[in-house]
N, C-alpha and C positions, 0 to 999 in steps of 0.2 A: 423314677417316680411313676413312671408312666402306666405299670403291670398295675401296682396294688393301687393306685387313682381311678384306674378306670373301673376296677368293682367299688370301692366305697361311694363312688361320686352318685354310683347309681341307685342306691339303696332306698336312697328318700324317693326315688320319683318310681317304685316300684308300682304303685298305685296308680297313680296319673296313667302311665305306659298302660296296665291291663285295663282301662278304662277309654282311653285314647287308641286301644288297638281292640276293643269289644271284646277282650279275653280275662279269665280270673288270674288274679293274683297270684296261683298256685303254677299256673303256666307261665308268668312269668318270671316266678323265682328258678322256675325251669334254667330261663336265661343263665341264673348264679354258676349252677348246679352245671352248666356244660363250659363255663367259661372256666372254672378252674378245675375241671379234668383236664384241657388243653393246655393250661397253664403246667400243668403238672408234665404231660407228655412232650410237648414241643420245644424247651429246652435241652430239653437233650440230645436231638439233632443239631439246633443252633451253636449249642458250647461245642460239642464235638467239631462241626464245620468251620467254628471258629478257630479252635488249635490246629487245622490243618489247613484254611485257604484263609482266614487272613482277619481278624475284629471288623477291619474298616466294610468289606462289603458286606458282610451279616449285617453288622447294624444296617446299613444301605438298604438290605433286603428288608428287614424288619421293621422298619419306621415307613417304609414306601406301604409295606401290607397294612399297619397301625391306620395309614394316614386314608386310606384305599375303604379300609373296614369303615372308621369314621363316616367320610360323606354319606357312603350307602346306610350305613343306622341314620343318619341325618333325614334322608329322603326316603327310608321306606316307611311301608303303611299295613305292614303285614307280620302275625305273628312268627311263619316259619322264616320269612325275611330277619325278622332280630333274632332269632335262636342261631341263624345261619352266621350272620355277620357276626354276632359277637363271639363265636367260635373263633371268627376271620381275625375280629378283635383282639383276641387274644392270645392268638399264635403270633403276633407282631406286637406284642406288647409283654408279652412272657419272658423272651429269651432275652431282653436287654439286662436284666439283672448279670444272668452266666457272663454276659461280654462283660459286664464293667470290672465283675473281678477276676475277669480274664488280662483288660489293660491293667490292674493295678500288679497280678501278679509280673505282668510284662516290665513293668515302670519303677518301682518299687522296691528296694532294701529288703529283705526282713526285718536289720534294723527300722524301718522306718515304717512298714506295711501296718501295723495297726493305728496310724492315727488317719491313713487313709484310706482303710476298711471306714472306722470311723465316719470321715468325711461324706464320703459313699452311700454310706446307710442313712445319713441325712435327708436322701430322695427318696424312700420304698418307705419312711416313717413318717415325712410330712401328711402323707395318704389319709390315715387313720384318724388323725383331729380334724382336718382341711377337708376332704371330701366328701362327708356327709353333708357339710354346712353349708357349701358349694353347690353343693346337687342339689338340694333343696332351694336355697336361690334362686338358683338359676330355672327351675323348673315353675315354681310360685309366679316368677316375674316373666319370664321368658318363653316358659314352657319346656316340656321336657327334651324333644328336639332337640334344643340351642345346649343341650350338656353334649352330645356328641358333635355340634358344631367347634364347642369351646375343645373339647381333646382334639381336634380337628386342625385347629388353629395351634394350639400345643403343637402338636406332633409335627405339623407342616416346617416349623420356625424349625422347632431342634434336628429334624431330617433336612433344613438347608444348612445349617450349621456344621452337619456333619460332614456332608459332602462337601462345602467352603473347607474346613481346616480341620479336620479331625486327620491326623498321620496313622499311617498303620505301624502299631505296634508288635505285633506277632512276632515272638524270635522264630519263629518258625518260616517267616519269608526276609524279615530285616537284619534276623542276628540281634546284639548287643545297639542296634542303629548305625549300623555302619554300610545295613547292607539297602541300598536303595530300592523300594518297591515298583512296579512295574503299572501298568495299566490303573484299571478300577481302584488297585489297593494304592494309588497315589490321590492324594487331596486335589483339590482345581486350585488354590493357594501354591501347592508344590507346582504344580503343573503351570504358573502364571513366571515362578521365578525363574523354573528352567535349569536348574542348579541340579545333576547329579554328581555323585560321584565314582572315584573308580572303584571296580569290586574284582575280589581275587579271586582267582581259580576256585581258591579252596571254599569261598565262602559262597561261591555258586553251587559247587555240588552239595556244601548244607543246607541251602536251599531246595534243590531239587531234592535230598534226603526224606523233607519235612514233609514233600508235599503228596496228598494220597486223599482216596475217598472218605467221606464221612460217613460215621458207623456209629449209627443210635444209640446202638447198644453198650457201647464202651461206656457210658455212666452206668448201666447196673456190673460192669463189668469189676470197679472201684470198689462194691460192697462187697466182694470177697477178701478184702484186708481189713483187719481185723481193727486196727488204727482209725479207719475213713469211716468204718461201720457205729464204732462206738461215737465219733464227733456227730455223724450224722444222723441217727436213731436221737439221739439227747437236742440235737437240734430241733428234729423232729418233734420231740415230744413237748418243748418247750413253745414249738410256735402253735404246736394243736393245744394251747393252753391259753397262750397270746387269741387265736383265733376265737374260742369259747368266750374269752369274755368281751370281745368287741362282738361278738354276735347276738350277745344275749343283754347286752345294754343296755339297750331302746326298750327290748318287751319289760325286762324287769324294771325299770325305774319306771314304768307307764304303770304298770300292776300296781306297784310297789308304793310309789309316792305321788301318781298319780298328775305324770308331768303331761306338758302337752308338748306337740312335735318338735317346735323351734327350741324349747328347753330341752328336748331329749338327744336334740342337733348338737347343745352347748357343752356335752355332759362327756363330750368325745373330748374335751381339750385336754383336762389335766393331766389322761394317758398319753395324752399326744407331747403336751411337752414335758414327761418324764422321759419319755422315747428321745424326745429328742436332745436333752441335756447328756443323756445316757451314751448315747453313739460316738456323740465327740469326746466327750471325758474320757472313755472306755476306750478308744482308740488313742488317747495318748498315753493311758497308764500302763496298758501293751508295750508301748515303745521304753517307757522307763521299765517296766518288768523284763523286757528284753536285754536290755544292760544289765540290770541287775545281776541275772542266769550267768551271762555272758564273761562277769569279773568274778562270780562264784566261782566259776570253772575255769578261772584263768587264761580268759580268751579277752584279746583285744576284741573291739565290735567291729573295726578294721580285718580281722580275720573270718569273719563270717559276715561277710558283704554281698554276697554270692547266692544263688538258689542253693547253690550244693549244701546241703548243713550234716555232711554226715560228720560223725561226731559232738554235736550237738543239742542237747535237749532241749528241744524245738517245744517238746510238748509240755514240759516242767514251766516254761517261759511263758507260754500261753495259756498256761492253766492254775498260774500259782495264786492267783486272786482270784479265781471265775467260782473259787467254794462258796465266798460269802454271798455270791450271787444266787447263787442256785439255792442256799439256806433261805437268804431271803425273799427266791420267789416262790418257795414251798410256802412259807409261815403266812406271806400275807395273801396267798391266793385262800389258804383256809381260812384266815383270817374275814378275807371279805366276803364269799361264802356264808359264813357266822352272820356278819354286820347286816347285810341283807334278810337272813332268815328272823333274826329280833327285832330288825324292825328300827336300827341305833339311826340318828340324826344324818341328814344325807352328807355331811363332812366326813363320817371315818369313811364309807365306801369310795368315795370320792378323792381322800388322799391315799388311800391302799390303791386305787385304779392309777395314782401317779407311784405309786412305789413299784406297782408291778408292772409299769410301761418302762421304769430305769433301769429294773434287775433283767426282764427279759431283753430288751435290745443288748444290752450288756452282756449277755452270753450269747447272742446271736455273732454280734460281734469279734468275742471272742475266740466262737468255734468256726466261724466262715473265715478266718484271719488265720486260723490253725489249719483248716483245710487247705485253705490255698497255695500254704507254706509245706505241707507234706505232698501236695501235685504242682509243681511248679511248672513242668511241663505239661499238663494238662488241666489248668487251672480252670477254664471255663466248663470245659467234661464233669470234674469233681463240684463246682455248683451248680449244675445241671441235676446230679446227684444227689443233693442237699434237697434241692427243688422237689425231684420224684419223690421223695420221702416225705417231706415236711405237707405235701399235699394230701399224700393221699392219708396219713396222721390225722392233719387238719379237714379230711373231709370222712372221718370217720369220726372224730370228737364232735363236730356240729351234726354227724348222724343221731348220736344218742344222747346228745346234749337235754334238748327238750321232754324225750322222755325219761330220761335219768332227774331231772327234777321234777318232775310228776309225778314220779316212782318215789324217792327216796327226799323230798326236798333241795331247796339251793345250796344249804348251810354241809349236805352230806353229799352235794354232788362235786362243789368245790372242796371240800376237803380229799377225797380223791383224785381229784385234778390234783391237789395240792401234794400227794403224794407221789400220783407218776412224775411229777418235777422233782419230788426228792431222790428219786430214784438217779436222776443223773449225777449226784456227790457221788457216790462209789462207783460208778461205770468211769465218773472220770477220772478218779484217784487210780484204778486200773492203766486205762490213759498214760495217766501221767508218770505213771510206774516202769508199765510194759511199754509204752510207745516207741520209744529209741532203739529197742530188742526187733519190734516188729517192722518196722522201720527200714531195716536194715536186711531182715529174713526176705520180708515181701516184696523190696523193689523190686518191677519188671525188668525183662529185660530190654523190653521198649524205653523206658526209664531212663535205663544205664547210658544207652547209646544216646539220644538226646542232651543229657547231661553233660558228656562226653565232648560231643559235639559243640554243645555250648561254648563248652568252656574254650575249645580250639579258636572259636571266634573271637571268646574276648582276648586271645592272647594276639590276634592275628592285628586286633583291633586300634586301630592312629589313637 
């Protein structure tokens, strides 16, 4: 929750801050504009460091920088003090997403991984209705300070939580759980009951195998398979579409119909809970669509329990309902485009902004749940990868957002939006075609051996 909370929460006290720090407004959207290039960059150090030294101390690191960044926006009084810190912000607030579906890919079935992709995505979508309305609040009553106190107090509780009981998950230091973590990457919970166990030969030198420097680069390294490229670009283009309309909200309904602040706060909800009925439906219909595949192809879902899915249509499974999504976030993104340029009663934009907060989470879901099931050994890297795309997508759609409808109108600037989303039907029906061919040409051979590996432990395993 923590990445996408702390840009929306700040949106409403953009003013107040360039007023409160004697700077224009234009300096502080500054602020925006550097926090999510960081955002975009600094996961892909984190997922990376995460598949090789271990979830539990990245997060450690990351919520300690989060909660660090915090106080000092709390108590400075100076512009390049907030352009600084919320950089700082950000690199501690970024990379927790790559980890979590790094533990789910840890934890997790494929049978069972979409309904807690699902679950998951519950936190990065409460953001969008909740933290505009928040920030405002808290900013009107409190002042706008006390929004970096409130993440403050966030981040502090769930960075003690983690260091209390959060287990390191990484097959990369514990195996299948069998193999006991050491130092930092043990909980103070594990550490209080004093309970290890014994570990074999073999499963020590998998360990030492796993372990090696982290290398930034191995998430652009991902975009040369042809499989991760296609999930990730259609991701992409779908959240620079998700981004365009939460960005452009507030101006246009104020233009438009002429709302005032606290109404242009309220008008985030009904995309908020389309988003969020979306993520858990969509992460359970995965798990039934997963079956489905599974007895098409005469596979028990006992026989694909495992990360390894070769043999498999991994990608048929996780793609065979994501069409109607993608039809329907093409039609009603032009759709609402339309509604707004005529001028229709503020209900159809208003129930199109919930259709299109259920189709897009719903293919996010989809393809981060696809992803993570074609890098199972580098699960946090390949959303790391997802990340660098989808930002720098989302930071080019909100470049020419504003003047593509002063150019060409709302009504023609969303129907273009509404066609690069249709563009991902046939890249994924490709996908779903080629995927299992490519699948198989391109694993590395980093891949194999980890795989390999793997699987030695779970055979080794009580």
């Amino acid at each position: 929750m923590f990445s996408p909370m702390s840009s929306f929460i700040f949106y409403p006290a953009i003013s107040s801050m360039a007023d409160g720090l004697g700077v224009t407004t234009g300096l502080v959207n500054l602020a925006v504009t550097t926090y999510m290039i960081v955002s975009g960059v600094v996961p892909s150090l984190l997922g990376n460091a995460a598949d090789k030294l271990g979830r539990r101390p990245v997060y450690i690191t990351a919520l300690l920088i989060y909660f660090v960044a915090n106080v000092g926006l709390a108590l400075q009084n100076s512009f390049p003090a907030l352009l600084v810190l919320r950089m700082l912000q950000s690199a501690g607030s970024s990379g927790t997403i790559s980890l979590g579906y790094g533990i789910i890919s840890d934890i997790a079935t494929p049978a069972e991984r979409g309904s807690y992709v699902g679950i998951f995505n519950l936190g990065p979508n409460v953001a969008p209705p909740i933290g505009p309305i928040l920030g405002g609040a808290i900013a009107a009553r409190l002042g706008w300070k006390w929004i970096f106190w409130f993440l403050c107090i966030l981040g502090g509780v769930c960075l003690v939580l983690v260091l209390l009981t959060l287990p390191e998950t990484a097959r990369s230091l514990v195996g299948n759980g069998s193999v006991p973590p050491k130092g930092i990457n043990r909980s103070i919970l594990s550490l209080r009951t004093g309970k290890q166990s014994e570990v074999t030969e073999d499963r020590d030198s998998y360990q030492r195998q796993k372990m090696g420097i982290p290398n930034p680069l191995a998430s652009l390294k991902l975009l040369r398979r042809y499989d991760v490229a296609i999930v990730v670009v259609c991701n992409g283009l779908s959240y620079g579409t998700y981004c365009s309309l939460q960005a452009s909200l507030s101006t246009l309904f104020i233009d438009l119909y002429d709302y005032k602040q606290l109404e242009v706060g309220l008008i985030y909800l009904p995309f908020g809970a389309g988003c969020l009925f979306s993520v858990y439906a969509w992460g359970k219909l995965l798990n039934y669509d997963y079956v489905r595949t599974a007895k098409e192809y005469g596979l028990s879902v006992e026989a694909v329990r495992g990360n390894c899915l070769d043999g498999f249509p991994i990608e048929r499974a996780r793609l065979r309902s994501v069409f109607y999504l993608v039809a329907l976030n093409a039609s009603a993104t032009l759709g609402y485009g339309w509604a707004l340029h005529m001028r229709t009663h503020v209900a159809i934009p208003l129930v199109l902004q919930a259709v299109l907060g259920f189709a897009g989470s719903g293919i996010f879901v989809a393809l981060l749940t696809l992803l993570t099931d074609l890098n199972p050994e580098l699960s946090s890297t390949a959303s790391a990868t997802a990340n660098i795309v989808r930002c720098a997508l989302a930071a080019t759609f909100l470049a020419v957002l504003q003047p593509l409808i002063d150019q060409i109108g709302v009504g023609c600037c969303f129907t273009f939006l509404g066609g690069l989303c249709g563009l991902c039907g046939p890249l994924l029906f490709l996908e779903a075609q080629k995927g299992p061919g490519w699948r198989k040409q391109q694993r590395t051979p980093q891949a194999d051996s980890i795989l390999t590996s793997a699987q030695q432990v779970e055979e080794v395993a009580p």
